[in-house]
MIPA-539993 format. One line per field, with one value per residue (C-alpha): residue number from 1; chain; z, y, x. Coordinates in steps of 0.2 Angstrom, whole numbers, plus 2048, in hexadecimal, padded with zeros to 3 digits. Layout:
N
seq: NUM ...
mol: A ...
z: Z ...
y: Y ...
x: X ...
This chain:
558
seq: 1 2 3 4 5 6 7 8 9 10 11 12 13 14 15 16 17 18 19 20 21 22 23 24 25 26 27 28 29 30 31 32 33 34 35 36 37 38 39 40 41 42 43 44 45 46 47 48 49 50 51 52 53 54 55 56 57 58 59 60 61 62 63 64 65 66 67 68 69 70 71 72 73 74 75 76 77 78 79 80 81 82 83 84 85 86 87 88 89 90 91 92 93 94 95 96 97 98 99 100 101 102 103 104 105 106 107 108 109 110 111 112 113 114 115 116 117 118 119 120 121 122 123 124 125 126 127 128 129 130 131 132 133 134 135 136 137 138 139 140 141 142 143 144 145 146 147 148 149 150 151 152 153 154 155 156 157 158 159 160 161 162 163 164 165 166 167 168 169 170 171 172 173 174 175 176 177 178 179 180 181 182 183 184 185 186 187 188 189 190 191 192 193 194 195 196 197 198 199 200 201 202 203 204 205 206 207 208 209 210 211 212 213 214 215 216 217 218 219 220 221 222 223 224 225 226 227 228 229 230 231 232 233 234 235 236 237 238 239 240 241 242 243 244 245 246 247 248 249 250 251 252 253 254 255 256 257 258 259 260 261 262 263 264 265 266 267 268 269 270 271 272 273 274 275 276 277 278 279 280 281 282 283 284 285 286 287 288 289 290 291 292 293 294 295 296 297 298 299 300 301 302 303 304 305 306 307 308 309 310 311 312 313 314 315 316 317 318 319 320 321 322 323 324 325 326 327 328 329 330 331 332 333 334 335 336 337 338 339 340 341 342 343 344 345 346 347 348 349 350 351 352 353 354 355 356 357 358 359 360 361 362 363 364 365 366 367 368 369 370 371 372 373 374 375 376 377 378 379 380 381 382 383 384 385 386 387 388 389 390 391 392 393 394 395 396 397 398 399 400 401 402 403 404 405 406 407 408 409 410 411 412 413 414 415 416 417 418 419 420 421 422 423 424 425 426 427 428 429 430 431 432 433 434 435 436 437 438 439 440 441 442 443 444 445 446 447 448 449 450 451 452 453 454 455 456 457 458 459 460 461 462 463 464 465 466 467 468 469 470 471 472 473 474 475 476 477 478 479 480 481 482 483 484 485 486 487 488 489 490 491 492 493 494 495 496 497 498 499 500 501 502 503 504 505 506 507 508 509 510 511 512 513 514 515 516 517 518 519 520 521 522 523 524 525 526 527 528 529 530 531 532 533 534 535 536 537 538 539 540 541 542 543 544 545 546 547 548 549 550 551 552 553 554 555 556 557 558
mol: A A A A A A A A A A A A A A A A A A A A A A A A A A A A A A A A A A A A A A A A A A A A A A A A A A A A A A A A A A A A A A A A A A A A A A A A A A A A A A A A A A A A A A A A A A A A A A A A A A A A A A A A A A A A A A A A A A A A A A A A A A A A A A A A A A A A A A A A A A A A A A A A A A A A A A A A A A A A A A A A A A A A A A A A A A A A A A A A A A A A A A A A A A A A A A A A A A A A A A A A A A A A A A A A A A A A A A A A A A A A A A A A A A A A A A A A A A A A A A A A A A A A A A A A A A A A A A A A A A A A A A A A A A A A A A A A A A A A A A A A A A A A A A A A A A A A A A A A A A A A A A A A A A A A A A A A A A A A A A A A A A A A A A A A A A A A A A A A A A A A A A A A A A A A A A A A A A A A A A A A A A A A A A A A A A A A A A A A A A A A A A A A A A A A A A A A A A A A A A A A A A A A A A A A A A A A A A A A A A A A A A A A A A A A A A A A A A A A A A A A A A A A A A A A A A A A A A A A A A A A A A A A A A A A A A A A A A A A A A A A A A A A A A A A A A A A A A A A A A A A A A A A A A A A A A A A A A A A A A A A A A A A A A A A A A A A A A A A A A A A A A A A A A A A A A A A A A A A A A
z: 4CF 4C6 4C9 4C9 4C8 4C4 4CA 4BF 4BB 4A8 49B 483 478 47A 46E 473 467 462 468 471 46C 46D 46E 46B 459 459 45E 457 468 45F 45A 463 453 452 445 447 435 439 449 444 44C 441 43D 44A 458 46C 470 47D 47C 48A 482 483 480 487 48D 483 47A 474 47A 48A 482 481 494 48D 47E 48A 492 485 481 490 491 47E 482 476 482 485 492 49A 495 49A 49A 49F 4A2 4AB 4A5 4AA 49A 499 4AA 4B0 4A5 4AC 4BD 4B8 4B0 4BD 4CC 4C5 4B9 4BB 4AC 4AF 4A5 4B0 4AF 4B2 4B5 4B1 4B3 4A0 4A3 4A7 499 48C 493 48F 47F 478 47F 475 483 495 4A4 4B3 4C4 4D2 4D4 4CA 4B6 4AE 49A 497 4A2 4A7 4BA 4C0 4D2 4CF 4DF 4E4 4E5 4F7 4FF 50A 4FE 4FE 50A 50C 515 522 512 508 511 517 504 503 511 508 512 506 4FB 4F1 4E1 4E9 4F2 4E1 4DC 4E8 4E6 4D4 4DB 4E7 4DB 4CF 4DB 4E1 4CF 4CB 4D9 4E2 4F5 4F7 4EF 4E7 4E5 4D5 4D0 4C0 4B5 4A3 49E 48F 493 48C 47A 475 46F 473 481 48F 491 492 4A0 4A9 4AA 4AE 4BA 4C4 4C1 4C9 4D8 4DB 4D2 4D2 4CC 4DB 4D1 4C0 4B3 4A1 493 483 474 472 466 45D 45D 46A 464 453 450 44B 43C 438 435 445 446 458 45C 45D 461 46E 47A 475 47B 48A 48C 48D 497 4A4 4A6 4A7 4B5 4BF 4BD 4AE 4A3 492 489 47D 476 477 476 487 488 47B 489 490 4A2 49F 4AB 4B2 4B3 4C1 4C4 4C9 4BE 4B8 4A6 49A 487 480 476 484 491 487 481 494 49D 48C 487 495 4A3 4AD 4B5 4B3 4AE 49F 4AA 4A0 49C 4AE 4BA 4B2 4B9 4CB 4CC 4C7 4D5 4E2 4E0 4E2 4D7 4D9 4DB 4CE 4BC 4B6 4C4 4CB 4C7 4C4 4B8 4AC 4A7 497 491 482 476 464 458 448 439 433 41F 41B 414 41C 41F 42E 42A 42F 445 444 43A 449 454 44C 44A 45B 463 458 45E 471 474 485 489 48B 47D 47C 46A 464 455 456 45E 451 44B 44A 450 45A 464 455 450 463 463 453 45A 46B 462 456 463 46F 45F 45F 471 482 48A 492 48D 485 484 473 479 476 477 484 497 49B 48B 490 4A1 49D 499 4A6 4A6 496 48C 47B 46D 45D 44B 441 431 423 41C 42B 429 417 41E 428 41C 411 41E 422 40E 40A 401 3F1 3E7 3E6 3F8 3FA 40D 414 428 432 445 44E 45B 45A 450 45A 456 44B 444 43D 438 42E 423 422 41A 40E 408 403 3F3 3F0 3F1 3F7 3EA 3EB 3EB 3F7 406 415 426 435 447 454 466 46D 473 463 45A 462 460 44F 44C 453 448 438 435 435 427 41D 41E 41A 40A 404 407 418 421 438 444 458 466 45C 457 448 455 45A 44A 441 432 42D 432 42B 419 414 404 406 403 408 410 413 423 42B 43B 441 44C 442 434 43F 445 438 42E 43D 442 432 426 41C 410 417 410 41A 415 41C 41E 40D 405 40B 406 3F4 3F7 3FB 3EB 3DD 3E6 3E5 3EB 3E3 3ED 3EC 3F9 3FE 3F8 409 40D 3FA
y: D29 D29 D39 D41 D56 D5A D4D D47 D37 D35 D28 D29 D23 D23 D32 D30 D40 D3A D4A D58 D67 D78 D7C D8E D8D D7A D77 D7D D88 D83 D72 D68 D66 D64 D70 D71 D6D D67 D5A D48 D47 D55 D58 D4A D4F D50 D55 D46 D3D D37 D41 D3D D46 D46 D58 D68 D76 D86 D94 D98 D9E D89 D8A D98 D8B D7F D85 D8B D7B D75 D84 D7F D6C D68 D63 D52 D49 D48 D4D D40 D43 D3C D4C D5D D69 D78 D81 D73 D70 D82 D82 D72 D78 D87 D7F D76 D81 D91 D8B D79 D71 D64 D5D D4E D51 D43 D40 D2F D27 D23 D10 D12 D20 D13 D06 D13 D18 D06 D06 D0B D11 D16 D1B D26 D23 D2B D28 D1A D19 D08 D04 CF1 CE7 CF8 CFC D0B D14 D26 D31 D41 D4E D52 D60 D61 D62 D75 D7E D91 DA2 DA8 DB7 DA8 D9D DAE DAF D9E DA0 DAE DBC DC6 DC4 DB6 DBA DB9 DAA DA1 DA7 D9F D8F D8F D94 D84 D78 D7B D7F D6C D66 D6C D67 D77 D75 D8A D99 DA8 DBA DBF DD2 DD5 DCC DCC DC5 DB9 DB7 DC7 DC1 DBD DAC DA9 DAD DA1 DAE DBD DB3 DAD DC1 DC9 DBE DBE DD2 DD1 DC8 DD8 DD0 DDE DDA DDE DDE DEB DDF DE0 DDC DD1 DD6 DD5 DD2 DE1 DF1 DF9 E0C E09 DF7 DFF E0A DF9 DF1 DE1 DDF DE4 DD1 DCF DDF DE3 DD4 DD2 DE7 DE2 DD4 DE1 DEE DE1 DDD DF0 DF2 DE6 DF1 DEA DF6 DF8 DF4 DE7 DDE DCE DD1 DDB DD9 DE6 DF2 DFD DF8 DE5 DD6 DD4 DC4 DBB DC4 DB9 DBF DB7 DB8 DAF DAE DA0 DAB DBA DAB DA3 DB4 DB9 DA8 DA6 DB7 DC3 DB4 DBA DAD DA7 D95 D96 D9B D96 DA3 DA8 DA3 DB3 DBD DAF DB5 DC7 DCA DC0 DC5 DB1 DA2 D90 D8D D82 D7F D8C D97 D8B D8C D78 D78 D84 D78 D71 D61 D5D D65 D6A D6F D78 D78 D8A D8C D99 DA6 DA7 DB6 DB8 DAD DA0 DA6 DA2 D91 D8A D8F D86 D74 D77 D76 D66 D5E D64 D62 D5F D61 D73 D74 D7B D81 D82 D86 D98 D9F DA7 DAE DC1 DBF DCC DD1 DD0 DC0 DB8 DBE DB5 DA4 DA4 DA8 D9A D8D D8F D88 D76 D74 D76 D7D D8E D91 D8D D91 D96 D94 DA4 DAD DAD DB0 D9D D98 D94 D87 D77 D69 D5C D4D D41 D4E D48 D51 D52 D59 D64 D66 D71 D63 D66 D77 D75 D68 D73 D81 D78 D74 D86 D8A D7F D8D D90 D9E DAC DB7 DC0 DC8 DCA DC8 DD2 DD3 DC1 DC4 DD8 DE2 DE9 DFE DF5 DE8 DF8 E01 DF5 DF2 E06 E03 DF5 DFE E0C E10 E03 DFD DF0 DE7 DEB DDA DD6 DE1 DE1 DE2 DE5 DE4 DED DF1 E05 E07 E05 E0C E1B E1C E14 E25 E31 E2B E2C E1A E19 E27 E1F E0D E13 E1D E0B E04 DFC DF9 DFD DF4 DF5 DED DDA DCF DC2 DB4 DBF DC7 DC2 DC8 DD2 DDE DCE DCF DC3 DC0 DBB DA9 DA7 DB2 DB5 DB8 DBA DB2 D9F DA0 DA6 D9B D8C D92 D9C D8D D88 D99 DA3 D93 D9A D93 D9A D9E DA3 DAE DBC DCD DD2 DC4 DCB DDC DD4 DCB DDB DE2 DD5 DCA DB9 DB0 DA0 D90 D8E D8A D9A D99 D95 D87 D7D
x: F0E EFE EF3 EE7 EE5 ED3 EC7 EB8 EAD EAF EB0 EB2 EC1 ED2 EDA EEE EF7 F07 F10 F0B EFB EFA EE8 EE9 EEC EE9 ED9 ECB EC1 EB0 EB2 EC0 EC7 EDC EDD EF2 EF7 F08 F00 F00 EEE EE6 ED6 ED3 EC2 EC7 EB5 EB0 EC3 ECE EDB EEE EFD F0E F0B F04 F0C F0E F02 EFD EED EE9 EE2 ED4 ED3 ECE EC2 EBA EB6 EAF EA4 E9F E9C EAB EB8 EC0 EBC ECE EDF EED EFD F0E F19 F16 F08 F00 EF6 EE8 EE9 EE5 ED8 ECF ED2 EC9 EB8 EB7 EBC EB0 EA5 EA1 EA7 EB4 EC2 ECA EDE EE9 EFA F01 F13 F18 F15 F04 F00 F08 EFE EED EF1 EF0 EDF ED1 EC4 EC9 EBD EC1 EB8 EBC ED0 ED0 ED1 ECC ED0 ECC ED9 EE1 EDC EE7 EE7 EE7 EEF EE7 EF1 EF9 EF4 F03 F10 F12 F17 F0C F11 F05 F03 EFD EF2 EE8 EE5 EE1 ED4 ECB ED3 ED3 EC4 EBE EC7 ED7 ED1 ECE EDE EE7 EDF EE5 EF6 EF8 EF0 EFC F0A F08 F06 F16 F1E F23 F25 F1F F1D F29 F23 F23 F28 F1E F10 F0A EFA EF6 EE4 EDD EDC ECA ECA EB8 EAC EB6 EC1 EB5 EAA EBA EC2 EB1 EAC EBB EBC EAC EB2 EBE ECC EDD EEF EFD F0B F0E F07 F06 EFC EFC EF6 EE3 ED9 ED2 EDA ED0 ECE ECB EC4 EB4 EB9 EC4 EB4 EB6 EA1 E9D E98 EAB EB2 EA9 EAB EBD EC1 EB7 EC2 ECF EC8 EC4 ED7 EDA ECD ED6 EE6 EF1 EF7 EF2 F03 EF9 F08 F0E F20 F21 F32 F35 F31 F3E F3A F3F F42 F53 F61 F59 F49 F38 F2D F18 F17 F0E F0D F19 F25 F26 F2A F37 F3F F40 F46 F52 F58 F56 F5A F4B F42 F2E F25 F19 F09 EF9 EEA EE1 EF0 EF9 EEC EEC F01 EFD EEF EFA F0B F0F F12 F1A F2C F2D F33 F40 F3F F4C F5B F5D F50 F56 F66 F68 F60 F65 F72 F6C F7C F76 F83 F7D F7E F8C F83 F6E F62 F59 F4C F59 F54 F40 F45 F52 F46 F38 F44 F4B F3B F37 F47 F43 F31 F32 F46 F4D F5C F6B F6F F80 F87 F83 F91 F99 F88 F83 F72 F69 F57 F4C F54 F53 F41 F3E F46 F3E F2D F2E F36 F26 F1C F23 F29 F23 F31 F33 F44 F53 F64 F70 F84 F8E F81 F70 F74 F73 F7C F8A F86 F89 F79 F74 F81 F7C F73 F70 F7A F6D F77 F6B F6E F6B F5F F56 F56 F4E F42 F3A F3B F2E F24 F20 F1F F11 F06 F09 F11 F05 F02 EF4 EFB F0B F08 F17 F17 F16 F1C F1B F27 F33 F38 F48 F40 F34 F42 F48 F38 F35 F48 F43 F33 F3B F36 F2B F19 F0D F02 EF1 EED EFB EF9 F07 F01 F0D F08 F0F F0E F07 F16 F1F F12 F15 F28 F25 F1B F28 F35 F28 F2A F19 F15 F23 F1B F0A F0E F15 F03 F09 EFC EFF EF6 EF7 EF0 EEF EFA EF8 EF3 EE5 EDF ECF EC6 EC2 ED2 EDA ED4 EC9 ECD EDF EE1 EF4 EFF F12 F1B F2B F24 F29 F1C F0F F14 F10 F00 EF9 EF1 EE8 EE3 EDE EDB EE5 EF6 F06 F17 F27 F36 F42 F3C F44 F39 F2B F2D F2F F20 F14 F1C F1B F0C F14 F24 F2C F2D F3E F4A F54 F66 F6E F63 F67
């Protein structure tokens, strides 16, 4: 069936992407601009487009993206896709629904989004969309198709407030998008939205913090994007650091705690096997559905906060049980000898080989591979693939259920492996920035570096800067870890994480940097415009101390 989600007379060119776009990191919030360096439609405008993909991914963060540019006047005209999608979706709901500025969002069987994206102009009136020849009927979405408690349709009504009221709203549009026939309650949140990634966000968390907007559920909070106690003597202007901690406090207000980290699964209070939780942040979500077999759908920027305030989301996606199965089976021939570098980069090709399938990786049962290194993996898969979880044999909760009946079986080699490998190394030998803590360092992982930088020195020209979570902070502190780190020149930041950090806290000077990070391998380019290299945790340790790194492929990978 042909749909279609947000409603709006609009017409421009036909822009079909090749693969799917995360717009946080990909798109430029100011222009419209794909600036994803690893996206076959790079560089390429959507400002004004009938954009289609097959569906988005990466970042929940892409909804607050999105509107953005509506607000701006950048945005496309429509998104079309063919598959499930919530991020952009969310996002148009919410230009529409609170500030006027709609992005028509349609559904289309893959016939008929084939049969668009070989035309060159396309035109949406009403519930029809035309392109030449092309005539389609577009469905509404049906009102009837979920099922509400009496708790829910007095929220619905207004019962308790507007803010609640739009809420809910968002709550059963989506709920009907993605199919759910009612509502599960939810046991504890975690919001993405509080990163400053322009002033959408800002306007979209104090208007509704205005409206009298509080969470119902203990709810967390991702990292921002200053460090909120000392952005000033780190030298963040005030026309930055200012709306972005307001950002925060406004989250606060409405009851989240402060935890600022998006790896909130580090936390000693963690989600359980089986537990219905409303999280968003791509890598949190993964690591929690793949690793701690809790239960929770990506929920875009502003529906984190909808769940949160309402205690309720759809029963939908990986909250059931028949969704979480297996779709296609990926079998990694691991090189004898590796590092851990090897995690992030499985990750990173897992998610290219399963976009929009949920994987089950094999090959790893024999591994030694632990929390940091499954953090790492989960992190980088959400970069290149859509999916919410994913399942290793031997080795995650779900590992060892079988895949759905005809699941296709994909060998990935070492070549892969090195492939990918030089597609993350692209910047050349000399590093002016070792970039540690995406997502945040846990207290191990900064054990381990205080280990490594033992006795040795960061360049002056090649500073190291480690992110890490308050809590870990703190504990990091206790243990003189931190005392340790500085008095090698290690630089400690809180509250941000490289996703969300901006100059000048990041230097800018440094023209390329070196991580241990999948994740931020692949979106750094885009985000920081800067050359990036990738390497193991040891690697980069010699990187802050000699200032450069040669291109070569690591042993294990030749």
């Amino acid at each position: 069936m042909d749909q279609v989600i947000v409603a709006h007379n609009v017409s421009g060119p036909v822009l079909a992407c090749s693969e799917g776009l995360s717009f946080w990191g990909g798109v430029n919030a100011d222009t419209g601009i794909i600036q994803d360096a690893h996206h076959p439609q790079h560089r390429a405008s959507l400002a004004g487009n009938i954009v289609m993909m097959p569906t988005s991914r990466g970042s929940c963060s892409g909804s607050g993206v999105l509107l953005e540019l509506a607000l701006n006047g950048h945005a496309p005209a429509a998104l079309v896709f063919h598959e499930a999608e919530d991020i952009l979706t969310l996002g148009a709901f919410i230009a529409a629904r609170m500030f006027d500025r709609p992005v028509a969002v349609l559904r289309l069987t893959r016939e008929s989004y084939d049969l668009l994206a070989a035309k060159p102009e396309a035109e949406i009136i009403g519930n029809r969309l035309v392109a030449d020849d092309l005539s389609l009927e577009l469905s509404p979405l049906d009102p009837t198709a979920l099922a509400l408690s009496p708790q829910d349709q007095a929220m619905l009504d207004g019962a308790q407030g507007e803010a609640v009221k739009l809420a809910m709203e968002a709550i059963f549009t989506m709920g009907v998008v993605q199919g759910a026939t009612r509502l599960t309650d939810i046991t504890r949140g975690h919001i993405d939205g509080c990163i400053y990634a322009g002033r959408a966000n800002l306007v979209f968390a104090e208007t509704i913090m205005n409206m009298g907007a509080e969470v119902t559920v203990p709810t967390t909070m991702n990292a921002i994007s200053v460090d909120q106690e000392n952005w000033r003597s780190q030298g963040v202007p005030p026309i930055f650091g200012e709306p972005a901690s307001r950002l925060a406090s406004a989250y606060v207000k409405m009851g989240a705690r402060p935890t600022f980290t998006c790896a909130p699964y580090l936390d000693d209070d963690r989600p359980k096997v089986g537990e219905d939780i409303g999280w968003s942040e791509s890598n949190a979500v993964i690591y929690a559905n793949s690793v701690l077999g809790a239960r929770t759908v990506k929920h875009p920027d502003f529906f984190d906060l909808f769940v949160a305030m309402t205690g309720r989301a759809p029963l939908s996606g990986v909250y059931l049980d028949e969704n979480r199965q297996a779709q296609v089976r990926l079998r990694f021939d691991l090189p004898e000898d590796y590092d851990e570098a090897i995690w992030p980069l499985i990750g990173w090709v897992a998610g290219q080989h399963a976009p929009d399938r949920i994987p089950l990786i094999e090959g790893l049962e024999n591994a030694s591979i632990g929390e940091d290194d499954l953090k790492a993996l989960c992190a980088a898969f959400g970069t290149t693939s859509a999916m919410p979880i994913l399942h290793i044999r031997g080795i995650t909760p779900e590992g060892d259920r079988t895949a759905k009946p005809g699941a296709e079986m994909h060998r990935v080699a070492r070549e892969t492996l090195a492939k990918a490998w030089v597609q993350l190394n692209s910047g050349p030998t000399e590093i002016d920035l070792v970039a540690l803590g995406s997502p945040h360092f846990s207290l191990s992982e900064t054990r381990r570096l205080a280990g490594l930088m033992q006795g040795r020195k960061c360049t002056a020209n090649t500073p190291m800067i480690v992110t890490l979570s308050r809590t870990t902070y703190a504990d990091a502190a206790k243990e003189g870890l931190l005392s340790t780190l500085e008095e090698a020149g290690v630089r400690i930041i809180k509250d941000l994480c490289w996703c969300s950090i901006s100059e000048p806290v990041f230097p800018p000077t440094a023209k390329t940097l070196m991580t241990n990070s999948g994740k931020y391998a692949h979106y750094a380019p885009g985000l920081s415009g800067r050359s990036v290299r990738f390497a193991s945790l040891a690697d980069c340790v010699t990187a802050t101390e000699r200032g450069h790194m040669p291109k070569d492929l690591p042993i294990w990978l030749q």
